[in-house]
VOTOR-385683 format. One record per residue (C-alpha): x, y, z; residue in one letter. Coordinates in steps of 0.001 Angstrom, whole numbers, padded with zeros to 6 digits, always signed. Each point is the difference from the previous one (the first is absolute). Example, Ala and Ser with C-alpha at 12.3 -4.5 7.8 and 13.67 -1.06 7.14 Angstrom:
VOTOR-385683
+012300-004500+007800a/+001370+003440-000660s/
***
This chain:
VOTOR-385683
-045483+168052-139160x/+002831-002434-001117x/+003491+001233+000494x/+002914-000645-001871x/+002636-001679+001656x/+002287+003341+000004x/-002950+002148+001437x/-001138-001578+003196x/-003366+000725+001326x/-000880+002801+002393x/-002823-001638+002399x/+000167-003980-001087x/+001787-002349+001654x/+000594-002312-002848x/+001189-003664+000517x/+003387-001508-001234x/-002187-003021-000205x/-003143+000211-001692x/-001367-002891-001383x/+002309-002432-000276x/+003442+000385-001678x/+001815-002757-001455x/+003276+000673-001007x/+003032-002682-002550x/+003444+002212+001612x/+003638-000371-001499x/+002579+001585+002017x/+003976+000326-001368x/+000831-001286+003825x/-002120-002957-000530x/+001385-000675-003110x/+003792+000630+001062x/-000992-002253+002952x/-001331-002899-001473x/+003345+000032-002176x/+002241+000334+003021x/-001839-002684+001087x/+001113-002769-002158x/+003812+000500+000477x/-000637-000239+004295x/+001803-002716+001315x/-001913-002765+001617x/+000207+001372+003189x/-001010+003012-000612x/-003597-000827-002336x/-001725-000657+003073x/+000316+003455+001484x/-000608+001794-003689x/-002949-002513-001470x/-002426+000936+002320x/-000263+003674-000822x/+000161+000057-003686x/-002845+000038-002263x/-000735-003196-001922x/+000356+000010-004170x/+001123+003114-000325x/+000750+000761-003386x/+003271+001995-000819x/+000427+002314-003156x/+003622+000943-000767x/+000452+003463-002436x/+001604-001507-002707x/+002051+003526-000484x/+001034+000119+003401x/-000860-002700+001656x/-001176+001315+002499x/-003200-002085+001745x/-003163+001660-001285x/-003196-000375+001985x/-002544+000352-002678x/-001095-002604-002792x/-002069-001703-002302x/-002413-001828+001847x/-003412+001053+000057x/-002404-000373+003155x/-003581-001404-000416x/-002441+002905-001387x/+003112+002469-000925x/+000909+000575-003818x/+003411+001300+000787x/+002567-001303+002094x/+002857+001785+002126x/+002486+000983-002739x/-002759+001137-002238x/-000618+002592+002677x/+003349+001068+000658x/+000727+000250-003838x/-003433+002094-000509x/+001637+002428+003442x/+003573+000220-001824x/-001678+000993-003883x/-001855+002320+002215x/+002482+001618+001942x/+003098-000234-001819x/+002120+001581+002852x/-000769-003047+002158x/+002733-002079-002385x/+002207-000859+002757x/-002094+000079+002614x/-000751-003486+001476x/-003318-001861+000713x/+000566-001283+004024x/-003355-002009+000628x/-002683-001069-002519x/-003902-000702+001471x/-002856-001693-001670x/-002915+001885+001818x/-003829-000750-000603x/-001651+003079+001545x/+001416+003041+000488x/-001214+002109+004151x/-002965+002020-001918x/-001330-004226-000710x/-000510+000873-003603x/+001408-004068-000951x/+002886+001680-002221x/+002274-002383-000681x/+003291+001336+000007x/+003909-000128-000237x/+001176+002360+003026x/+004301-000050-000483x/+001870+001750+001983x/+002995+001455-001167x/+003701+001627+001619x/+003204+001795-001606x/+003078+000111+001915x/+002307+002634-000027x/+003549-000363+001954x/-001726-000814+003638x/-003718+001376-000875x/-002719-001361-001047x/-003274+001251-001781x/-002902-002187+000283x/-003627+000255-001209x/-002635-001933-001824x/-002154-000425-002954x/-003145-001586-000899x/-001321-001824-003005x/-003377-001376-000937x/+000557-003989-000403x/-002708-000349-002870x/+000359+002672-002113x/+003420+001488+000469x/-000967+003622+000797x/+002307+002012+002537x/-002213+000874+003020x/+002491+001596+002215x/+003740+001252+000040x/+002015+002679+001680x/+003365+000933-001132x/+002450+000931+002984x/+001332+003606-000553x/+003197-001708+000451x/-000404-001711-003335x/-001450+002850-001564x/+002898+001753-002780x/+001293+003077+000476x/-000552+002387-002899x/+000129+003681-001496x/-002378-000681-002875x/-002882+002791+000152x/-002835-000453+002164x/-003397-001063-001640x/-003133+002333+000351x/-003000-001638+001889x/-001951-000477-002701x/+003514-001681-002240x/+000159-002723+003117x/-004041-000808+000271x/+000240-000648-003872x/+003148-002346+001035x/-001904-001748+002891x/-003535-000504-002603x/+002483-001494-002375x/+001785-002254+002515x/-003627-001375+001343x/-000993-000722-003396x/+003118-002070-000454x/-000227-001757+003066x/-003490-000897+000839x/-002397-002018-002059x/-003748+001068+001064x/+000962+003472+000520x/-001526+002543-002636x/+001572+003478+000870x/-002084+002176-001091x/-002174-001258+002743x/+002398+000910+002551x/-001231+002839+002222x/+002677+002336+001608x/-000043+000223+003907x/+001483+003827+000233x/-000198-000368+004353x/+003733-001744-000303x/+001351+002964-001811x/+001109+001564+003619x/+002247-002721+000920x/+002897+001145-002107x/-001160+003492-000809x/+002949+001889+001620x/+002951+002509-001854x/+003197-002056+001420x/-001786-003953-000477x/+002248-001907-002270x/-002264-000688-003071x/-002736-001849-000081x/-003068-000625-001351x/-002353-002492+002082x/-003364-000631-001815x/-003024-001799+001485x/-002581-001109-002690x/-003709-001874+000790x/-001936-002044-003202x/-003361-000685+000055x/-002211-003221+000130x/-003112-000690-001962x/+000753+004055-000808x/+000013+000806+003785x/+002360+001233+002298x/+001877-002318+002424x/+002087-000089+002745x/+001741-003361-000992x/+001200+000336-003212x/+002846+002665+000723x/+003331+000621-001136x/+003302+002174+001207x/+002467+000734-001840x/+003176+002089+000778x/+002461+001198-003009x/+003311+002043+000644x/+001270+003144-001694x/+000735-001580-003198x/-002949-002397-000312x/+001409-003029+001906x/-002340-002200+001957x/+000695-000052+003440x/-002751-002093+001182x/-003207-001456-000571x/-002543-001320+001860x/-003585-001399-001132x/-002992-000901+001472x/-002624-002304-000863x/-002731-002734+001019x/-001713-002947-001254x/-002824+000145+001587x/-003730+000218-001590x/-001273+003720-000175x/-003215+000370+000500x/-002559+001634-002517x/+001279+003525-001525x/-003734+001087+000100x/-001505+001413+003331x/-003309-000547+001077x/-000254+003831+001153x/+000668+002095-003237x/+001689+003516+000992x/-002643+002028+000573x/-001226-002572+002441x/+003138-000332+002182x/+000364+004145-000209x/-003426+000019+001703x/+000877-001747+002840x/+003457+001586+000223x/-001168+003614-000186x/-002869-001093+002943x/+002935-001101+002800x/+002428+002577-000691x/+000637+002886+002103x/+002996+002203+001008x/+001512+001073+003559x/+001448+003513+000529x/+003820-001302+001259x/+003001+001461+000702x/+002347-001490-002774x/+003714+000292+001013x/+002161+001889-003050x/+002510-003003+000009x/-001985-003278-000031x/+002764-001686+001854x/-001157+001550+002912x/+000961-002960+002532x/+001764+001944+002372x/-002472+003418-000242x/+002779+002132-001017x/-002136+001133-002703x/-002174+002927-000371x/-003880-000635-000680x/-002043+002202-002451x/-003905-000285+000365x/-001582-002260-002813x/-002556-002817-000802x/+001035-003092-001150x/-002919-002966-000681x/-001218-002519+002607x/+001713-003196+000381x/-002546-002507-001496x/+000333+001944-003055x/+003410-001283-001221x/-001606-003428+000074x/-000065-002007-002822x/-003750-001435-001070x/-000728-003293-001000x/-001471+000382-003454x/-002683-002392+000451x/-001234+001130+002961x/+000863+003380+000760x/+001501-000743+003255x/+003189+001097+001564x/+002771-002719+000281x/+002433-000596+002498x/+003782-000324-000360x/-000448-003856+000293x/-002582+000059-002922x/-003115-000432+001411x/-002842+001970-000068x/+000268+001353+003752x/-002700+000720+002255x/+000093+003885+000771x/-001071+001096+003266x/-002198+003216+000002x/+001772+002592+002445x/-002198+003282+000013x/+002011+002109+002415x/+003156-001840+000599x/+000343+001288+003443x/+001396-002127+002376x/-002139-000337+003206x/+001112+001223+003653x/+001514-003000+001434x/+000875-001060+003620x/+003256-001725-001391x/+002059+002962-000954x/+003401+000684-000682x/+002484+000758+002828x/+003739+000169-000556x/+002153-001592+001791x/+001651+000950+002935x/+004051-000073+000275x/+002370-001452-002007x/+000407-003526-001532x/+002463-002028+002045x/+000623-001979-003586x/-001362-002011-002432x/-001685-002262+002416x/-001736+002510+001664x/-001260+001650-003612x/-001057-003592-001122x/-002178-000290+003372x/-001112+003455-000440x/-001303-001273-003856x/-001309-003152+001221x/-002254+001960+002551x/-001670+002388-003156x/-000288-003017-002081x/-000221-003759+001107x/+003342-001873-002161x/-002043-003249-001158x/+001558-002861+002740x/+002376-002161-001101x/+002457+003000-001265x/+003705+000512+001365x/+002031+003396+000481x/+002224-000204-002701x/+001708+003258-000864x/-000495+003357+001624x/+001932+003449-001229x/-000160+003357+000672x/+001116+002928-002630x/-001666+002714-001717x/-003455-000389-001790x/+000555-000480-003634x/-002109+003261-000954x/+001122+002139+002599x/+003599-000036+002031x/-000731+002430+002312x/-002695-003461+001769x/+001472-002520+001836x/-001579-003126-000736x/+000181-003873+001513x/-000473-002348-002954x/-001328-003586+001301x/-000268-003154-001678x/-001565-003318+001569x/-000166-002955-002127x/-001946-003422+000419x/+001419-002440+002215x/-000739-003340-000932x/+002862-001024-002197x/-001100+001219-002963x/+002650-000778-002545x/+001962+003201-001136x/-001993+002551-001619x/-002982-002014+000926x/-002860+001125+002532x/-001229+003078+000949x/+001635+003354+001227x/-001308+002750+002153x/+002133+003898-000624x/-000928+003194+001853x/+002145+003423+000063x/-000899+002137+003036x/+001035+003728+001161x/+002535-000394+002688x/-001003+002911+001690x/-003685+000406-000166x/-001150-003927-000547x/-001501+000667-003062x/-000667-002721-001922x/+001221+000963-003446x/-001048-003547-001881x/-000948-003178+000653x/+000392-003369-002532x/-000946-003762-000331x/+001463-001564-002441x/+000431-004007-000886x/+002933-000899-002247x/-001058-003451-001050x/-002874-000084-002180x/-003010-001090+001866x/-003494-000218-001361x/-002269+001981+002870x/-002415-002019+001716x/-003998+001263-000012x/-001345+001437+003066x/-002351-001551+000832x/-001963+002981+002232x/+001847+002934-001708x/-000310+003341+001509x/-003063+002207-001189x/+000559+002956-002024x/-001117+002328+002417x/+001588-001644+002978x/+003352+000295-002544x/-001254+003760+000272x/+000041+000242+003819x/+003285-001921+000264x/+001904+002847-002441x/-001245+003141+001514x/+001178-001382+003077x/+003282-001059-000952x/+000444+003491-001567x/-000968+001566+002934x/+002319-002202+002448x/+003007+000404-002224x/+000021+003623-001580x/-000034+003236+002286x/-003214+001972-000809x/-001738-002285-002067x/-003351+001397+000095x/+001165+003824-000488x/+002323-000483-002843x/-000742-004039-001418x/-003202-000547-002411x/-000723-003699-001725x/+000325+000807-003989x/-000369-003459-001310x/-000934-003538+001196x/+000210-003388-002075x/-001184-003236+001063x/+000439-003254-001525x/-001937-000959-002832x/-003904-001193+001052x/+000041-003178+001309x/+003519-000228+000655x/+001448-002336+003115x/+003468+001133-000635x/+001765+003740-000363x/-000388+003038+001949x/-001206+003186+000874x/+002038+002996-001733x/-000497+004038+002236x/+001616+002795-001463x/+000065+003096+002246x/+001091+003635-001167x/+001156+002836+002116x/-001989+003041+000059x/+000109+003914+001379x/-003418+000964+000271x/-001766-001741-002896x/+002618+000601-002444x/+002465-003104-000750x/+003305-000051+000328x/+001805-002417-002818x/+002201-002278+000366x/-000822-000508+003958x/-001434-003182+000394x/-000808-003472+001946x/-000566-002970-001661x/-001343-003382+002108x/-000801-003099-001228x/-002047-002269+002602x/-001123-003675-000782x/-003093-001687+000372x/+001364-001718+003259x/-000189+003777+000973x/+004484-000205+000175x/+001842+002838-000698x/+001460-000756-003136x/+001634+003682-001148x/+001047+003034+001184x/+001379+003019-001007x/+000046+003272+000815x/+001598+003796-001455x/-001064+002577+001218x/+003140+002865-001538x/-001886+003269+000192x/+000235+003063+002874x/-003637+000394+000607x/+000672+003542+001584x/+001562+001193-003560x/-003388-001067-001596x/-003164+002321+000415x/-003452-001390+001010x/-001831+002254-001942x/+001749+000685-003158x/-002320+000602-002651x/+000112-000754-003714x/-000973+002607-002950x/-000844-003323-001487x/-003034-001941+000947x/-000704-003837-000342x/-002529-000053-002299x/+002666+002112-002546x/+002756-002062+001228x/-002108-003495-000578x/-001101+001521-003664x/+004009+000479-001068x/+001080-003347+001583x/-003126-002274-002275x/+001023+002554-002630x/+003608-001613-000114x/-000826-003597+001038x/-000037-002607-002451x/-001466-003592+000138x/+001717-002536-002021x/+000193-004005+000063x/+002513-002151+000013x/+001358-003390+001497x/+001103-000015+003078x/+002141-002247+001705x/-000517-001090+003718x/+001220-002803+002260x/+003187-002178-000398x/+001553+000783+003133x/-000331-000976+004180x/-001981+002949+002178x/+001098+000487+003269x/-001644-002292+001630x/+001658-003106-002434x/-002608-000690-002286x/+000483-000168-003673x/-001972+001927-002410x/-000636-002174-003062x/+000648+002503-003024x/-003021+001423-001434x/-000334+002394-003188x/-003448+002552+000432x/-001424+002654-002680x/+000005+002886+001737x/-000959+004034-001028x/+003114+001846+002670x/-000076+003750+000031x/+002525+002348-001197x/+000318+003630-000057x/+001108+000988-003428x/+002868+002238+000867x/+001489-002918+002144x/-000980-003026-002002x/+003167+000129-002259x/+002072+001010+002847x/-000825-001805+003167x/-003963-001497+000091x/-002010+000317+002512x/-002352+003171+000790x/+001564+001773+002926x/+001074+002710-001670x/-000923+002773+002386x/-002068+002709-001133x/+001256+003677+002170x/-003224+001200+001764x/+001471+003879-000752x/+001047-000256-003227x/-002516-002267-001416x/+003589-001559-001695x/+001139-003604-000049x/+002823-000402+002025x/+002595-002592-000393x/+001982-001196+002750x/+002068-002673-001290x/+003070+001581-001315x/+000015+000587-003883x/+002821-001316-000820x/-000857-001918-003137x/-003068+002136-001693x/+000560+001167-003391x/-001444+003554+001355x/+002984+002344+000444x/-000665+003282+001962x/-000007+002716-002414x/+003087+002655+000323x/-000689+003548-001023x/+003815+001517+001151x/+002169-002212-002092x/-001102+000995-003490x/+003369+001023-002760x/+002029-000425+003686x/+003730-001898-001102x/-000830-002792+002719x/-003674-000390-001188x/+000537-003739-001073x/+001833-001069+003258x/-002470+001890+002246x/-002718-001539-002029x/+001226-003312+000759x/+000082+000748+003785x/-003440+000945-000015x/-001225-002928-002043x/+001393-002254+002635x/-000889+001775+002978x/+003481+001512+001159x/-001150+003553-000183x/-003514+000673+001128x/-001593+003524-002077x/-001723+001810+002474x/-003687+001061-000209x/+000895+002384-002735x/+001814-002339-002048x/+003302+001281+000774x/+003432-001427+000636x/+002064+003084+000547x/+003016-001050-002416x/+002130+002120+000734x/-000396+000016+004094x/+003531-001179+001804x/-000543-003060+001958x/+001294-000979+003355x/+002145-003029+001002x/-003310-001137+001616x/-001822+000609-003022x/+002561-002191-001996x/-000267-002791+002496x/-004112+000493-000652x/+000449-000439-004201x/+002266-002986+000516x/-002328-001636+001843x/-002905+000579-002164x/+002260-001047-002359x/+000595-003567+001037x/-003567-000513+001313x/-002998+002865-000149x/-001928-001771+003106x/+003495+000362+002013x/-001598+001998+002692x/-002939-002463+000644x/+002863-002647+000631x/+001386+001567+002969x/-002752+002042+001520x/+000059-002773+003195x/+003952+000766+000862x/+000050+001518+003630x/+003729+000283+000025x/+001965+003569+000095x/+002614+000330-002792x/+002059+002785-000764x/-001572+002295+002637x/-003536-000576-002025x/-002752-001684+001443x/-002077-002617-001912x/-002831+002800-001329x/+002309+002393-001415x/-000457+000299-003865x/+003738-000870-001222x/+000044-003063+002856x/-001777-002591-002829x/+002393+000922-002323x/+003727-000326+002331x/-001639-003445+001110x/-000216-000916-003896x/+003593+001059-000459x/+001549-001401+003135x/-001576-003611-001354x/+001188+000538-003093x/+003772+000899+001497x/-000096+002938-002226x/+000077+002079+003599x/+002109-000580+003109x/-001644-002173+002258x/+000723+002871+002848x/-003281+000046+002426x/+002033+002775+002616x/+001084+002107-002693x/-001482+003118-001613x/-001188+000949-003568x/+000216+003368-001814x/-003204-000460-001358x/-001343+003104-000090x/+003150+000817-002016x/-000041+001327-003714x/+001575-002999-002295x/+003240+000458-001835x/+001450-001247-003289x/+003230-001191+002295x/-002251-001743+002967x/-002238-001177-003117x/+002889-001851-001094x/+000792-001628+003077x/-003082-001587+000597x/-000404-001114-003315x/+003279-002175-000040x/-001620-001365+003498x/-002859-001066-002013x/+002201-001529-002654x/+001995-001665+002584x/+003362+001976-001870x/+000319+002026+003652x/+003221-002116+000749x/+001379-000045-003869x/-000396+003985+000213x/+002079+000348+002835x/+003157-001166-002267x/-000549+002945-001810x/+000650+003600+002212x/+002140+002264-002466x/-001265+002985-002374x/+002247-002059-002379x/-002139-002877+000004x/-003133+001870-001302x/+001311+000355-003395x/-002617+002615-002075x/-001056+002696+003187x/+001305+002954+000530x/-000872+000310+003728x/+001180-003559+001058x/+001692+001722+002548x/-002951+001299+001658x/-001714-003411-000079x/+000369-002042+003621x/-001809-003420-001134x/+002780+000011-003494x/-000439-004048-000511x/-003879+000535+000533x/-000175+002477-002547x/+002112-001724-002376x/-002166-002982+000156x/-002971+002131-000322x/+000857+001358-002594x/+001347-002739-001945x/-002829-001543+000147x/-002238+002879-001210x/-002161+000396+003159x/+002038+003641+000597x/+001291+000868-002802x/+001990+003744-000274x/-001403+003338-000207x/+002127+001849-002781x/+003381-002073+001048x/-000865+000741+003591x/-001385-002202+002719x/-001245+002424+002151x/-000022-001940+003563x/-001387+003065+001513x/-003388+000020-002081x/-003407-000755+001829x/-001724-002552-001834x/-003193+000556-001245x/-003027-002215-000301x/+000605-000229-003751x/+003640-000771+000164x/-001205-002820+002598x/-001943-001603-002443x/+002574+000315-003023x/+002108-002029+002456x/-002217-002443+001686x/-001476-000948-003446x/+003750-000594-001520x/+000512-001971+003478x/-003211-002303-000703x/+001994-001089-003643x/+002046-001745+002194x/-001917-002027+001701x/+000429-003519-001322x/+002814+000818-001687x/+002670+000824+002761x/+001871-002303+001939x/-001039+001648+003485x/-003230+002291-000760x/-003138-001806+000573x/+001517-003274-000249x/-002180-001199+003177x/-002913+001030-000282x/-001748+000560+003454x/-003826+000902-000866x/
***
């Protein structure tokens, strides 16, 4: 699938350089240069000459004069020329008016190789001793924006009402239709999955929309568009994306029924432990028993032939694997014994589980903690080709092994220059590929053959003299799967190690053997092809370097891909895990952005009901099984910390499940410890790791005070204020020990007076909580210190 050039790909290296890129630059230094130039004395033009660009050509602002770098000339096959495109970016975004264009490039194919020709300027405003810089891209033929973001530090401040969803996608159709030529937008298909990003009670507002059109009537993955609007309808930024190449026929030689066949004949389920929290790197998370489909079933089909394809685009050659069990092997894993002197020693220690190709130098070598788990100790080494490759040229060899135990953790060859791969001329056979995995598997992970089975193996397309071998290996308690453990090894046909990686996050001895499910495979199997659609579209493959250097030429393939229907609008794919108790479909990935609120059967006619309807809706407050939210229960200080957390992200406690370090007297798996770490990063909380926290402490209206002018960032400015006098409108001033925190408060209508009383002594309730954090979110993007760095 393309990506745009603001959303990078996930598992494609893509090249900086594909195809070739020709490109007519005009830079304000060259220009300024070539002036200074002419007024060198003689001495002097010697020295300066040689470095400056021949016939440059200088523009000066006629309002100004100031030098611009755009004009009026217009490069061979283009239709516009440079100050076209910066006067179609300036109509478009009138609060770019003083900013100024820096460097203006001719380009004639953009890194997806779709031969756009294109006007990429790149643009800065100065403010006192800061700078802003960023850039924007216009199509050189037919004038059309294709991508622009607008710094938040350009962005205007304002207290103008805040546009409904719906309001700001009628505002982003609207600006499309204005803007793009071929674009019909009533074709445009909504992509709900990006709803999640900003779905969260204190995000400053906006509204980011991603929208697919069709081609020939069909669905693709290159003709996309995202589009972000503020509050008030604004554009923030824009991004489209787009190829030129030939699609192939829109009509499938295997109709529907045809490519369900064969679908419905290769798919099975696997009874798995499925970890609550998908982000399950570290195994933190607790497992419930479920079945989830096997991995050759999320494979897209070509629709000509029916067969699965690859990630590279080709039609891959699947290896059967009937058991998956990896055989007893003499070559087994043995930690090692002692200590790493250093990184030498760990290097040697990789080079002995995996030969480094010859020809590669020790480069860098670091120890620190893994990067899904702190409480490992890894070495991270790095060789790199030693031939005098130019910079960034040549191949590279990384590894990351356990300093303790010698595991080897992962294992990557990589070449940074692009190289086309040469054939092999006696590749490896397929089943000798075989051999060669279950033996790696069984050097390199402890008990391979008890816990490891062989899920899925790829080879290269028939025929092929280039490519490799592709193993993936699950974990497994007895014969029931455990998601989200995995190794995945990539051999090629000169029978090299190519890839490896390895997690392995759960606690076996948490997990039983024998756990049995109330529902059976057959029933689970019959609700999975029950949800699972088939549907075509073009998909894009290729345009970037594999690992191994080679480019992939871009292709565009008809393909039927498989969704599940209560995922499609939300996230794709079909791993939607099915709960083997239940019989339910359970989602894992937090909710964050579904339309689907939880129902609330406590709140009804209740005084708060709006603002505790508003903390449900974006996943603050949690109901419990019975729907309820107990209003009217007192809260603790820990509790509070818990709702302002949800409050600036709902996933906060899958962000900091992997911290291993005490705080407060609370160890990393206590239930408020997610929710200090989110306030100590925000500074809304002393950073104060030896003190202690009254958490278990009910919540007053006076403490509630105080940390709210924290949060504001007012805690200094409500200092200055400490007499009953200066709380002008209360009764009981005198009784109140944070006075400038509750002045502030309540100026600012977050705690207002109870019947000319403040009442500092009150427990806080849940429903006075979310009158208060639901005031608080109002001010986010519109206060000078509240949310006005946004950390999420």
């Amino acid at each position: 699938m393309v990506n745009s050039k603001t959303w990078g790909g996930a598992n494609k290296v893509k090249s900086n350089s594909t195809g070739k890129r020709k490109a007519h630059v005009k830079k304000t230094v060259a220009a300024v240069t070539a002036m200074l130039c002419m007024a060198q004395p003689a001495w002097a033009a010697s020295a300066t000459t040689s470095s400056t660009p021949a016939a440059e050509s200088v523009t000066v602002n006629s309002n100004d004069g100031s030098i611009s770098v755009t004009d009026n000339e217009i490069p061979k096959g283009a239709k516009i020329s440079s100050k076209k495109a910066e006067e179609i970016i300036r109509n478009a975004f009138p609060i770019l008016k003083n900013v100024k264009v820096t460097n203006a490039q001719f380009s004639e194919t953009d890194n997806f190789g779709s031969n756009t020709l294109s006007w990429d300027l790149q643009l800065s405003i100065t403010r006192g001793y800061s700078s802003i810089g960023f850039s924007a891209q216009v199509n050189a033929v037919t004038g059309e924006i294709m991508n622009v973001h607008i710094p938040n530090g350009l962005r205007d401040d304002t207290d103008k009402p805040v546009l409904t969803r719906e309001a700001a996608k009628e505002k982003a159709l609207q600006w499309i239709k204005t803007h793009t030529s071929d674009v019909k937008v009533e074709d445009l298909k909504e992509n709900n999955g990006y709803l999640g990003m900003q779905a969260a009670l204190f995000t400053p507002p906006v509204f980011a929309f991603y929208f697919q059109s069709t081609v020939n009537g069909i669905e693709s993955d290159l003709n996309s568009i995202n589009i972000s609007l503020d509050g008030q309808g604004n554009v923030t930024s824009y991004n489209r994306s787009y190829s030129n190449q030939k699609y192939p026929s829109a009509t499938p030689k295997l109709d529907a029924n045809a490519i369900r066949k064969l679908y419905e004949e290769q798919f099975s389920v696997d009874l798995a432990y499925v970890p609550e929290n998908r982000d399950n790197s570290n195994g933190k998370s607790k497992y419930f028993l479920g079945y989830i489909p096997n991995e050759q079933a999320g494979s897209y089909l070509d629709a000509d032939s029916g067969k699965p394809i690859g990630y590279m685009g080709i039609e891959t050659e699947i290896i059967p694997v009937e058991d998956g069990r990896i055989p007893a092997a003499k070559g087994t894993f043995k930690p090692r014994q002692g200590t790493f002197s250093g990184g030498n020693d760990a290097a040697e220690w990789v080079k002995s589980l995996i030969p480094v190709p010859s020809g590669m130098k020790l480069e860098a070598k670091s120890l620190g903690n893994r990067w899904n788990n702190p409480e490992v100790r890894t070495w991270n080494i790095r060789w790199m080709e030693e031939k005098g490759a130019p910079y960034g040229a040549g191949e590279m060899v990384s590894a990351e092994v356990d300093a303790k135990t010698g595991q080897l953790y992962s294992y990557m060859r990589y070449r940074y220059d692009v190289f086309e791969a040469a054939e092999v001329k006696q590749p490896i056979s397929q089943q000798a590929a075989l051999n060669q995995a279950y033996e790696v598997v069984s050097k390199l992970v402890p008990n391979a053959s008890e816990e490891w089975r062989l899920t899925m193996a790829e080879g290269p397309s028939k025929g092929s003299k280039r490519g490799s071998y592709q193993f993936n290996f699950q974990r497994y308690v007895g014969d029931i799967r455990i998601m989200g453990d995995s190794i995945s090894l990539a051999i090629d046909l000169n029978g090299q190690i190519q890839n490896f990686s390895l997690n392995a996050a759960a606690n076996l001895s948490e997990l039983k053997a024998d756990a049995k499910p109330a529902v059976t495979p057959e029933q689970a199997k019959a609700k999975y092809l029950g949800e699972i659609e088939l549907n075509l579209k073009y998909a894009y493959y290729g345009g970037y370097r594999t690992i191994a250097g080679e480019m992939e030429e871009p292709t565009i393939k008809l393909v039927y891909y498989p969704s599940h229907k209560q995922q499609k609008e939300y996230y794709g794919g079909i791993h939607l895990p099915l709960d083997a108790a239940t019989g339910k479909w359970r989602n894992f990935v937090p909710e964050i952005g579904t339309k689907d609120v939880p129902a609330v059967t406590d709140i009804e006619g209740h005084a708060s009901e709006q603002a505790l309807q508003e903390l449900v809706k974006f996943r603050v407050l949690e109901p419990d099984k019975d729907g309820k939210v107990y209003p009217d229960r007192q809260i603790t200080l820990g509790e509070w910390y818990q709702l302002v957390a949800a409050s600036v992200n709902p996933s906060y406690k899958d962000m900091y499940n992997s911290t291993v370090d005490p705080y407060a007297g609370l160890q990393p798996d206590h239930p408020y410890y997610p929710a200090i770490q989110v306030m100590v990063g925000q500074n809304w909380l002393s950073y104060d790791p030896e003190g202690t926290l009254p958490l278990d402490r009910k919540l007053t209206r006076d403490e509630l005070a105080g940390s709210l002018t924290r949060i504001l960032n007012y805690e200094k400015l409500s200092k200055v204020f400490s007499l009953p006098t200066d709380v002008l409108g209360v009764s009981d001033a005198q009784a109140i020990t944070n006075k400038g925190a509750a002045l502030i408060s309540m100026k600012l209508g977050l705690l207002p007076a109870v019947d000319g009383k403040f009442l500092p002594q009150r427990e806080v309730t849940r429903a006075e909580a979310a009158e208060v954090l639901v005031a608080l979110s109002k001010l986010s993007g519109r206060s000078d210190s509240f949310m006005s760095t946004y950390y999420w």
